[in-house]
PALOGU-392158 format. One record per residue: x, y, z of N, C-alpha, C, O, CB in turn; chain; residue in three letters. Coordinates in steps of 0.05 Angstrom, whole numbers, plus 32768, in hexadecimal, padded with zeros to 4 digits. Glycine has a CB too. Layout:
N
+------+------+------+------+------+------+------+------+------+------+------+------+------+------+------+---+-----+
|  n_X |  n_Y |  n_Z | ca_X | ca_Y | ca_Z |  c_X |  c_Y |  c_Z |  o_X |  o_Y |  o_Z | cb_X | cb_Y | cb_Z | c |   r |
+------+------+------+------+------+------+------+------+------+------+------+------+------+------+------+---+-----+
|    X |    Y |    Z |    X |    Y |    Z |    X |    Y |    Z |    X |    Y |    Z |    X |    Y |    Z | A | ALA |
...
+------+------+------+------+------+------+------+------+------+------+------+------+------+------+------+---+-----+
end
This chain:
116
+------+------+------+------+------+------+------+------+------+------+------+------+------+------+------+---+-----+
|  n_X |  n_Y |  n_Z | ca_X | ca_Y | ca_Z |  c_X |  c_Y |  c_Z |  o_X |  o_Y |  o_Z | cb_X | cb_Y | cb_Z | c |   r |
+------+------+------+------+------+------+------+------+------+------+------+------+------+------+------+---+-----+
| 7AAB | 79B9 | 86EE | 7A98 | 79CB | 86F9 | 7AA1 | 79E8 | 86F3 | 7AB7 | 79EC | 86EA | 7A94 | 79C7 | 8718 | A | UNK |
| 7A90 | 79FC | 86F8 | 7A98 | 7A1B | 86EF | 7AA8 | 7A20 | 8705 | 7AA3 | 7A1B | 871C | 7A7F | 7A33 | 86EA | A | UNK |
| 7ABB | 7A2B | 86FB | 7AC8 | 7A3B | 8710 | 7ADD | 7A57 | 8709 | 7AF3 | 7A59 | 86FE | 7AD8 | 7A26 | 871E | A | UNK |
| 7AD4 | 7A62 | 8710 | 7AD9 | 7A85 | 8711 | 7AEE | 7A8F | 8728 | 7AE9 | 7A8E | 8740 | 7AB8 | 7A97 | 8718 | A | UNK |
| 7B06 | 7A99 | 871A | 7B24 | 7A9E | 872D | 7B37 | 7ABA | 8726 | 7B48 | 7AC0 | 8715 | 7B3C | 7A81 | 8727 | A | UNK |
| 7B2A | 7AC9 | 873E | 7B35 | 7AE8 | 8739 | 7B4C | 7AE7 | 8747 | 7B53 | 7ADC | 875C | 7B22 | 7B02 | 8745 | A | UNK |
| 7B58 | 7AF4 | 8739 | 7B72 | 7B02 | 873B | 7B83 | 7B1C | 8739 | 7B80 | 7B23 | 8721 | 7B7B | 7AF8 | 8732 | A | UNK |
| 7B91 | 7B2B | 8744 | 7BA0 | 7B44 | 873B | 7B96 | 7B59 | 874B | 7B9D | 7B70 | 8746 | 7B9D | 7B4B | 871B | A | UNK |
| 7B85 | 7B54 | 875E | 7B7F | 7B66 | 8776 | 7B9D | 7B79 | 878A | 7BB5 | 7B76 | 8787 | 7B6D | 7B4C | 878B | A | UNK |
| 7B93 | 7B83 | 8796 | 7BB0 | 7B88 | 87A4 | 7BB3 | 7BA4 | 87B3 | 7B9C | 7BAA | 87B7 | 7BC6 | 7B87 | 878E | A | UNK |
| 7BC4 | 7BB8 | 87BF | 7BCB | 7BCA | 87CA | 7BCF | 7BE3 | 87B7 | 7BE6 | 7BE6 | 87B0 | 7BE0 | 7BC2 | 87D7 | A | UNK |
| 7BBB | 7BF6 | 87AD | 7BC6 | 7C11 | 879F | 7BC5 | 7C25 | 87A7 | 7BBE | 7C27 | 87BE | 7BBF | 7C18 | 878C | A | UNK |
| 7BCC | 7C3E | 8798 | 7BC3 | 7C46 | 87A4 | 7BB8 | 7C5C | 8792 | 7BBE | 7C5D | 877A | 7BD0 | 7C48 | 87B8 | A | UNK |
| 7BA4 | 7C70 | 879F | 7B94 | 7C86 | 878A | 7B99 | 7C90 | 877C | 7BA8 | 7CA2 | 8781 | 7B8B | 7C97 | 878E | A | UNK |
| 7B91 | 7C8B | 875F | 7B98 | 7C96 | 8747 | 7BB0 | 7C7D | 8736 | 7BBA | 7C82 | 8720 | 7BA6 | 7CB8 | 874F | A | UNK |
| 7BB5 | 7C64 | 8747 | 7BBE | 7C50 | 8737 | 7BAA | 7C40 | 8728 | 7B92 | 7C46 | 8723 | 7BCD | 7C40 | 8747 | A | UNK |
| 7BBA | 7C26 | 8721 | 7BAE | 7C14 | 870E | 7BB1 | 7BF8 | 871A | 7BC3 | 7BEF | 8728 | 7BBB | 7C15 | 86F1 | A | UNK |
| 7B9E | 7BEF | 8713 | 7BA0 | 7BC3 | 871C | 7B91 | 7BBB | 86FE | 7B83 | 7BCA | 86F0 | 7B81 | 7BB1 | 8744 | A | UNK |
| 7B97 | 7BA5 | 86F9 | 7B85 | 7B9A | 86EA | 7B7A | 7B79 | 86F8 | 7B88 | 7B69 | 8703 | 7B94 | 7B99 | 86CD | A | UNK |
| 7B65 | 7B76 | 86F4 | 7B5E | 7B5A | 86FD | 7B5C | 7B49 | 86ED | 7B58 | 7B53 | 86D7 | 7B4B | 7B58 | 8709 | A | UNK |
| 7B5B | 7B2F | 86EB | 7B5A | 7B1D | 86E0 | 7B42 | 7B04 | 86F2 | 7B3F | 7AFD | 8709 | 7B78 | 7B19 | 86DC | A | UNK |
| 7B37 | 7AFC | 86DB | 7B21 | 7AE9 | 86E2 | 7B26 | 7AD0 | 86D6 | 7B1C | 7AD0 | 86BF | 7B05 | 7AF3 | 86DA | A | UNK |
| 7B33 | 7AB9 | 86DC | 7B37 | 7AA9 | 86C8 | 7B15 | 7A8E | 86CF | 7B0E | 7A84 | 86E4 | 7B5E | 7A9C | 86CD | A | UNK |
| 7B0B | 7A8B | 86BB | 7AFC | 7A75 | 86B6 | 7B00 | 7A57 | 86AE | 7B11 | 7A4D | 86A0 | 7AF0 | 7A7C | 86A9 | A | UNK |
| 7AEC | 7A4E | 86BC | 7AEF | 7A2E | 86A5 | 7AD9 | 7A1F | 86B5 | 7AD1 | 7A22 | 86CC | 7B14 | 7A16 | 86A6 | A | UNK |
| 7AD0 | 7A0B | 86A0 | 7AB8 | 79F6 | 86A9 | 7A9D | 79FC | 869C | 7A88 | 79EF | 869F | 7AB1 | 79F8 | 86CB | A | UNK |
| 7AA0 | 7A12 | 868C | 7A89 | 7A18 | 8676 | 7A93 | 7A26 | 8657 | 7AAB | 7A25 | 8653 | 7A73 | 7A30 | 8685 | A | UNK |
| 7A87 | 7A2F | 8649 | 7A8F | 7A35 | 862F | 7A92 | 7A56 | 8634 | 7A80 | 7A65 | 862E | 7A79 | 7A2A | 8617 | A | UNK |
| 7AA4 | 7A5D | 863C | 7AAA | 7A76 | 8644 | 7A9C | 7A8E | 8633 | 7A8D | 7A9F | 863B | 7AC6 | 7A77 | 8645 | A | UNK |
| 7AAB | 7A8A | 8611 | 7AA5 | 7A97 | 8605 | 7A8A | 7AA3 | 8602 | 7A83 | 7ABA | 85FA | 7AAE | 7A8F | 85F8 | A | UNK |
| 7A7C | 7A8F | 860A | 7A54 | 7A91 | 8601 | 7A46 | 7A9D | 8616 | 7A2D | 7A9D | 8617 | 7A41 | 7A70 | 85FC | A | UNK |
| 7A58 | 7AAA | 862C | 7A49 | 7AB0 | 8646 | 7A4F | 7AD0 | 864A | 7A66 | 7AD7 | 8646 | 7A54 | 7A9D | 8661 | A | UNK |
| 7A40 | 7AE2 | 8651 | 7A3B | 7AF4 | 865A | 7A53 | 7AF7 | 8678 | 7A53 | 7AE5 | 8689 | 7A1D | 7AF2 | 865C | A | UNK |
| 7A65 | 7B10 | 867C | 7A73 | 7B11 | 8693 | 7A7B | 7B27 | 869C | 7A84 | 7B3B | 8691 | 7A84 | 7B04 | 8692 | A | UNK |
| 7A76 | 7B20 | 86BD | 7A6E | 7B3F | 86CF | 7A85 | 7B3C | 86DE | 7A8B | 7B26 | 86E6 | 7A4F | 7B41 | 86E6 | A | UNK |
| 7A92 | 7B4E | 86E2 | 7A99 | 7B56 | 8703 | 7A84 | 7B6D | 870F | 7A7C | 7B82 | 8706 | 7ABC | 7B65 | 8705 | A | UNK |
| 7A7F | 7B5E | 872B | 7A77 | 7B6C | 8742 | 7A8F | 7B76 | 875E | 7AA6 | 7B6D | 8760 | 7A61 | 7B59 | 874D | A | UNK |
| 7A87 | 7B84 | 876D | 7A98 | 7B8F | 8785 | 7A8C | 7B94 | 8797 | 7A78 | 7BA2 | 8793 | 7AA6 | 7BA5 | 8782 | A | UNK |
| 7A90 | 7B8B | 87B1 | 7A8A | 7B8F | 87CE | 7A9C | 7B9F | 87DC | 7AB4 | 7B98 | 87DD | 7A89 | 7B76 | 87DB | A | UNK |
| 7A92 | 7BB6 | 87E8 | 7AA6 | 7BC5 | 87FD | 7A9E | 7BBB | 8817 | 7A87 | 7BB5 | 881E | 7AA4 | 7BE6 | 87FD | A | UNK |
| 7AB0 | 7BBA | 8824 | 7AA9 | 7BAE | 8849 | 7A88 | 7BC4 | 8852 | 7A87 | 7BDD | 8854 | 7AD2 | 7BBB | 8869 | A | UNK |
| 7A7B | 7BB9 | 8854 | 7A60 | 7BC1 | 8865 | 7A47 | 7BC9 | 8850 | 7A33 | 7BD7 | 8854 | 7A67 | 7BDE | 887B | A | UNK |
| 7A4E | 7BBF | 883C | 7A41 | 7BCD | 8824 | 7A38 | 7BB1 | 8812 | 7A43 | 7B9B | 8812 | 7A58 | 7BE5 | 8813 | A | UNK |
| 7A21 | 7BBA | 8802 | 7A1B | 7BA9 | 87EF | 7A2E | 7B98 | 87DA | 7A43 | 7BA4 | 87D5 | 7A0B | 7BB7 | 87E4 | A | UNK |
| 7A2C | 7B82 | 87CD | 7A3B | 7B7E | 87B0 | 7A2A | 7B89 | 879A | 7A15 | 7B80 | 8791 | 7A40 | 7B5F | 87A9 | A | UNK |
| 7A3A | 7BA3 | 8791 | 7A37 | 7BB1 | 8776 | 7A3E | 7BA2 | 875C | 7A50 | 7B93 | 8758 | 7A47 | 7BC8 | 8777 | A | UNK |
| 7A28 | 7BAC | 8747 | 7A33 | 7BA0 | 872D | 7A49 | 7BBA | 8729 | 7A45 | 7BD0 | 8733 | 7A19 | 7B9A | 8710 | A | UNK |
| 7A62 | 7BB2 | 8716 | 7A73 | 7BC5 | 8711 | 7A7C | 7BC1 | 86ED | 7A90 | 7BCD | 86E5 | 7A8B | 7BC0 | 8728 | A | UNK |
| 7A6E | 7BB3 | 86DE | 7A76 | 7BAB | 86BB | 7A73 | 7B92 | 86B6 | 7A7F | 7B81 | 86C3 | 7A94 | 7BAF | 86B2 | A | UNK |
| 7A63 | 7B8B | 86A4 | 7A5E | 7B78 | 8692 | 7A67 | 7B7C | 8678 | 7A6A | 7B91 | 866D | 7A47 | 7B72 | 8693 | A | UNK |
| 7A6A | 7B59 | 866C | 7A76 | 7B61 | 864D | 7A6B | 7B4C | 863E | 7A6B | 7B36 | 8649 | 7A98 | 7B62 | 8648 | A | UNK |
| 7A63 | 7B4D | 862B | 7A51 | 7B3C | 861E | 7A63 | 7B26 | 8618 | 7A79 | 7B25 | 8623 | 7A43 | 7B47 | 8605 | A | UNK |
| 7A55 | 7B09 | 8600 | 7A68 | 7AEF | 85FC | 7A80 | 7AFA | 85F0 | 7A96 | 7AF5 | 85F9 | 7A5A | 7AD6 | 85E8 | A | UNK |
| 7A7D | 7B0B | 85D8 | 7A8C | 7B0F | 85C9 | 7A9B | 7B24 | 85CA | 7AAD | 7B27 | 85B9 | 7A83 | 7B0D | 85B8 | A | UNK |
| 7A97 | 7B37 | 85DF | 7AAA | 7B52 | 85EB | 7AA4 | 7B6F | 85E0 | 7AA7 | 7B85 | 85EB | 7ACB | 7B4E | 85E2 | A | UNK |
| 7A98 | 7B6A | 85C6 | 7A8E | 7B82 | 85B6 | 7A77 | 7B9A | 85CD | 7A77 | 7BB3 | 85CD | 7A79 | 7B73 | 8598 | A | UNK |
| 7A65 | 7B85 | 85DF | 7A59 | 7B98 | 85EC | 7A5F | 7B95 | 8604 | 7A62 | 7B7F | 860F | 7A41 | 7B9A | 85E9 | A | UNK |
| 7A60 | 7BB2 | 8612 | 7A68 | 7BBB | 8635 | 7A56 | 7BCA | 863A | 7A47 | 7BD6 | 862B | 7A86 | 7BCD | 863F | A | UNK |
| 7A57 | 7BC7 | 865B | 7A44 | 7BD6 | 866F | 7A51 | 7BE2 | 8680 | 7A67 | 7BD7 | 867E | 7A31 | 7BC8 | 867D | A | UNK |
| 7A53 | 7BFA | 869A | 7A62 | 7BFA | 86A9 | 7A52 | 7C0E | 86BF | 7A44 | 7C1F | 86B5 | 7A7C | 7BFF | 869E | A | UNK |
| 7A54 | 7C0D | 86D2 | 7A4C | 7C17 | 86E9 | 7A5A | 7C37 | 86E9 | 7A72 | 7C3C | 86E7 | 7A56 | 7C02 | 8702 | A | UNK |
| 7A3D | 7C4D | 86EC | 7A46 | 7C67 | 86EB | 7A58 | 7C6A | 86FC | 7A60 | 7C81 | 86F9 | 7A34 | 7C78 | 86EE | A | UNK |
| 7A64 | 7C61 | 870C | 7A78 | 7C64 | 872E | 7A99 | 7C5B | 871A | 7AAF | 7C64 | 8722 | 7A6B | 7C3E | 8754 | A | UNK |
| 7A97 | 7C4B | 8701 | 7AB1 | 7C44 | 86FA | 7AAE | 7C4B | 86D4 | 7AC2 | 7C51 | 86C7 | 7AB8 | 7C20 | 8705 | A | UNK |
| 7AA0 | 7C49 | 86CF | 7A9A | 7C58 | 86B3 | 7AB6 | 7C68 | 86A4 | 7ABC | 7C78 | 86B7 | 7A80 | 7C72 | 86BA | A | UNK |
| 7AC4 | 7C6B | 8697 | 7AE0 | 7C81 | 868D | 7AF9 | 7C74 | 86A1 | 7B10 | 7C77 | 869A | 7ADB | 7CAC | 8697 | A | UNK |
| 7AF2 | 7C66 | 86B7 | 7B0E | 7C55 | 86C1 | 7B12 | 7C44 | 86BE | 7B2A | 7C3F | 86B9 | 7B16 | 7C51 | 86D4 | A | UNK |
| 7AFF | 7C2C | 86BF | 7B03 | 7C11 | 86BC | 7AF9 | 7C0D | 86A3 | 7AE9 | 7C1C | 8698 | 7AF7 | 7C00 | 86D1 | A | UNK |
| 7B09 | 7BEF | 8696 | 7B05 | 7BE7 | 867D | 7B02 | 7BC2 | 8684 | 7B13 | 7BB1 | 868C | 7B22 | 7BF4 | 8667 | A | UNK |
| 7AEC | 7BC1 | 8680 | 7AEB | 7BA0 | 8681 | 7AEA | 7B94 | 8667 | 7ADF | 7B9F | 8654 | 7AD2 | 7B96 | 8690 | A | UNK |
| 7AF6 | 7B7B | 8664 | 7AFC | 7B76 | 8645 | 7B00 | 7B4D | 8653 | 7AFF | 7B41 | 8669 | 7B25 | 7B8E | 8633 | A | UNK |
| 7B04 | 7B43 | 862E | 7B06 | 7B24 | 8641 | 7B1B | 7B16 | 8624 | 7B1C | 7B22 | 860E | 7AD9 | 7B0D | 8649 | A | UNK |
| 7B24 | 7B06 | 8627 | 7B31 | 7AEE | 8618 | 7B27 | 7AD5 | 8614 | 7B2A | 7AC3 | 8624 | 7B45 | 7AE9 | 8623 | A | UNK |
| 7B15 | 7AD2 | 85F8 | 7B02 | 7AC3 | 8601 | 7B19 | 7AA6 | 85FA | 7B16 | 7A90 | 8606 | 7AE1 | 7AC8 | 85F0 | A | UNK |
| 7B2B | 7AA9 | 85E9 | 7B41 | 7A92 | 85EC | 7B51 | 7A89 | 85FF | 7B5D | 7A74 | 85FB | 7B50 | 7A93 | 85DE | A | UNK |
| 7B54 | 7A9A | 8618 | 7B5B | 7A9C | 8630 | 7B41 | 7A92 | 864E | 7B40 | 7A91 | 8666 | 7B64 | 7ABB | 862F | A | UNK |
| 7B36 | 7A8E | 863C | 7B1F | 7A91 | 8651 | 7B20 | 7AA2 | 8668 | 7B16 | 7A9A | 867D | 7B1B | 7A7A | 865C | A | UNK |
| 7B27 | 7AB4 | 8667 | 7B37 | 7AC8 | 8680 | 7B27 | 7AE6 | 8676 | 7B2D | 7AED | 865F | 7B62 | 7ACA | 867D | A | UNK |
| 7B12 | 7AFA | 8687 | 7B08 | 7B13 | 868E | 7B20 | 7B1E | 8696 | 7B33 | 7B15 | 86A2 | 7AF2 | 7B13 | 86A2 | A | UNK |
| 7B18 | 7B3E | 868B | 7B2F | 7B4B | 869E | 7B1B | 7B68 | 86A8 | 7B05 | 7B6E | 869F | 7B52 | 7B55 | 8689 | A | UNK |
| 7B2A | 7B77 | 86BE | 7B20 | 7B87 | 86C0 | 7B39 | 7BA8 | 86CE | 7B41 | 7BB0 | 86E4 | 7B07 | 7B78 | 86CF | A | UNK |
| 7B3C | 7BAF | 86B7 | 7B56 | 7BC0 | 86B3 | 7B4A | 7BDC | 86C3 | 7B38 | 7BE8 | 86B8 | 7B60 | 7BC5 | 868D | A | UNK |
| 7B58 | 7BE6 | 86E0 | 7B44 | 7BFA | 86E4 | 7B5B | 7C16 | 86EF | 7B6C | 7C13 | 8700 | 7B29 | 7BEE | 86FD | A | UNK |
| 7B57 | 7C23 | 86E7 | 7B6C | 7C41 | 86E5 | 7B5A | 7C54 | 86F5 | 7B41 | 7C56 | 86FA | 7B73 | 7C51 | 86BF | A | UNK |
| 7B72 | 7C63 | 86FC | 7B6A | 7C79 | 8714 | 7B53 | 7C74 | 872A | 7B3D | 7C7F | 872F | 7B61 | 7C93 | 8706 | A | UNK |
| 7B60 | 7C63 | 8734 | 7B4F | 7C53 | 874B | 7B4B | 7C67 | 8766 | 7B5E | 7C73 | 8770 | 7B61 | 7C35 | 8755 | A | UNK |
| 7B3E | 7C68 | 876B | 7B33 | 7C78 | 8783 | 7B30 | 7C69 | 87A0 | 7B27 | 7C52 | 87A0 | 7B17 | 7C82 | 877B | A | UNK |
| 7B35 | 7C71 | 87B2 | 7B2F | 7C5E | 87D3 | 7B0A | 7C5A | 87C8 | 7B05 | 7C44 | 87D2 | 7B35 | 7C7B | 87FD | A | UNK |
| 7AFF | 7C5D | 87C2 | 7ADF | 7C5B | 87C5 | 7ADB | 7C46 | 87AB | 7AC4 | 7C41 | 87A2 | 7ACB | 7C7E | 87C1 | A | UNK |
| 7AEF | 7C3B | 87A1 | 7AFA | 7C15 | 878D | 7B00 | 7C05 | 87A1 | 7B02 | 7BEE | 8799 | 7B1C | 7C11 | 8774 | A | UNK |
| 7B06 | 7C08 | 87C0 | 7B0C | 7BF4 | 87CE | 7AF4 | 7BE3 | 87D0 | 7ADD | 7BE9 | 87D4 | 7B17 | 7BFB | 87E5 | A | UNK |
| 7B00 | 7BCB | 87CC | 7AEC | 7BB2 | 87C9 | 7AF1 | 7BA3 | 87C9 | 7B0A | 7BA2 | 87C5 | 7ADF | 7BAD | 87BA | A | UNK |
| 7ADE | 7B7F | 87CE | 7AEC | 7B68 | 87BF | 7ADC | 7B64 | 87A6 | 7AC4 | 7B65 | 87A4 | 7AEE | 7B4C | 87D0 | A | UNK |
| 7AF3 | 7B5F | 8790 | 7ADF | 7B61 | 8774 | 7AE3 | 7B45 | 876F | 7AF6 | 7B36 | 876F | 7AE9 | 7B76 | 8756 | A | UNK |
| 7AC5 | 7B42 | 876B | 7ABE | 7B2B | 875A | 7AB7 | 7B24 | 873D | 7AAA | 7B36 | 8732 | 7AAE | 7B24 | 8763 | A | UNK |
| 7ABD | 7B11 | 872D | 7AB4 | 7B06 | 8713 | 7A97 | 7AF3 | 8719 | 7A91 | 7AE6 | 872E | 7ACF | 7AF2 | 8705 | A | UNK |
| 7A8C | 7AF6 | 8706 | 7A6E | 7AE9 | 8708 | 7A6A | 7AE2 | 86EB | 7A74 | 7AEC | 86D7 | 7A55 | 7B00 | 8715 | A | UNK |
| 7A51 | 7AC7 | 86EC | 7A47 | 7AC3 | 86D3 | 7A2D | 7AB6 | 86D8 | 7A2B | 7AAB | 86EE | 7A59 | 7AB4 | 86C1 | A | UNK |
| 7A18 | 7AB3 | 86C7 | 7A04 | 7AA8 | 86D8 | 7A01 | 7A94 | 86B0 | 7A07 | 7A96 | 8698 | 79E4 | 7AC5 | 86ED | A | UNK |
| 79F2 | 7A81 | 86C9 | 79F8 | 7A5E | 86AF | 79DF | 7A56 | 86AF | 79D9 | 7A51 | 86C7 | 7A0F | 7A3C | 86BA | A | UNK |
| 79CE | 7A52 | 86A1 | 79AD | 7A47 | 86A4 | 79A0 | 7A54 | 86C3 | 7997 | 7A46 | 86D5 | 79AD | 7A1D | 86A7 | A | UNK |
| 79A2 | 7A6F | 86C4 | 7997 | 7A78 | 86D8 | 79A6 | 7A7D | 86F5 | 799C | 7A8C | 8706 | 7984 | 7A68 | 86DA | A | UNK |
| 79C3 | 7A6B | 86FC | 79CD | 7A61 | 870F | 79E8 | 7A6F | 870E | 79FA | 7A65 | 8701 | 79CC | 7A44 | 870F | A | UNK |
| 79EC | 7A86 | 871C | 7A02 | 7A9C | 8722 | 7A16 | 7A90 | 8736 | 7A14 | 7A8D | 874E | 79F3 | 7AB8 | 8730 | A | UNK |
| 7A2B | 7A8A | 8724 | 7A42 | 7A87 | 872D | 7A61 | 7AA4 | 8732 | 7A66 | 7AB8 | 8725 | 7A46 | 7A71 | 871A | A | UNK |
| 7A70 | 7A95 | 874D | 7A7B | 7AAA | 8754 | 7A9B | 7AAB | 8756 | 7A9D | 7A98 | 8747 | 7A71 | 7AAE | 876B | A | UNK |
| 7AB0 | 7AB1 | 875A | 7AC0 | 7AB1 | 8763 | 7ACB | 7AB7 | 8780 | 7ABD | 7ABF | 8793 | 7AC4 | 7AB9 | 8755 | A | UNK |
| 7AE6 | 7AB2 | 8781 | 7AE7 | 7AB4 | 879E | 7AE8 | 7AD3 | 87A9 | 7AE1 | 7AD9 | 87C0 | 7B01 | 7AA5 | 87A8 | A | UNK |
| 7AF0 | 7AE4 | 8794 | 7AEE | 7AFF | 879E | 7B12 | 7B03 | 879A | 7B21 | 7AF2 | 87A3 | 7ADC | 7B02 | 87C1 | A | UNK |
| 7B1C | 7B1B | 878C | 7B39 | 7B2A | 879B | 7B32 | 7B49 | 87A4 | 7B22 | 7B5A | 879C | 7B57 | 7B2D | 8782 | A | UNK |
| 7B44 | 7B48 | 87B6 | 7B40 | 7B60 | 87CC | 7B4F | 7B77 | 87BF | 7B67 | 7B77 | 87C4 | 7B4C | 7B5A | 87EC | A | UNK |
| 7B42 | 7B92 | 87AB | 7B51 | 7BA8 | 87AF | 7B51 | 7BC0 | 87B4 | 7B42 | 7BD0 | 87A8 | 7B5A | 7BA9 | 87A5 | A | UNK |
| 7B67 | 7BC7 | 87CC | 7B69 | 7BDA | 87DF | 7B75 | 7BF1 | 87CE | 7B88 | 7BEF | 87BF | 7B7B | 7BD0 | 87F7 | A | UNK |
| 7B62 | 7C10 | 87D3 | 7B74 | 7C24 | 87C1 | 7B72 | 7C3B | 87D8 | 7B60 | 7C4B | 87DB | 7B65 | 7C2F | 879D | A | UNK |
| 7B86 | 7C3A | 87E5 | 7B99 | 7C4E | 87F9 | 7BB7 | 7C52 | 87FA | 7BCA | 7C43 | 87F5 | 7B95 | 7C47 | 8813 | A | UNK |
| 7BB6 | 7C6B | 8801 | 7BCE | 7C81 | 8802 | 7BD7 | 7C72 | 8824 | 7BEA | 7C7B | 8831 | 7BC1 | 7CAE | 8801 | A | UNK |
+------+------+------+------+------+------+------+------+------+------+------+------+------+------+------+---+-----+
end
């Protein structure tokens, strides 16, 4: 079955770096379209970057645009999402997403906190 597993969340603080990791499996990774989204406590889940099958094309949310770099391994089956000079207003739990014949699958979410 699909299953989607974030990792590399954690404690920074403003103006550091995390990178995340999304590892996949249970579909053909390479051929799928892949997002991370982010939820802050009391607030909606935001889209925050998508990257096409083949990595050549990106999208990214004006709020992270020049900091974050989302990129993927399609021989790894593993998304990443590399994000610099993080601000307290990145606290979130970020998620990996993919949607499969219509049917949006999720991960469990990692939590990261950016305070002084």
């Amino acid at each position: 079955q699909v299953q989607l597993v974030e990792s590399g969340g954690g404690l920074v603080q403003p103006g550091g770096s995390l990178r995340l990791s999304c590892a996949a499996s249970g579909f053909a990774f390479s051929t799928y379209t892949m997002t991370w989204y982010r939820q802050a406590p009391g607030k909606e889940r935001e889209w925050v970057a998508t990257i096409l099958p083949f990595g050549r094309i990106t999208d990214y949310a004006e709020s992270v645009k020049g900091r974050f770099t989302i990129s993927r391994g399609n021989a790894q089956n593993t998304m990443y999402l590399q994000m610099n000079s993080l601000k307290p207003e990145d606290t979130a739990v970020y998620y990996c997403n993919t949607k499969i014949r219509l049917v949006n699958y999720w991960g469990q979410g990692t939590q990261v906190t950016v305070s002084s």
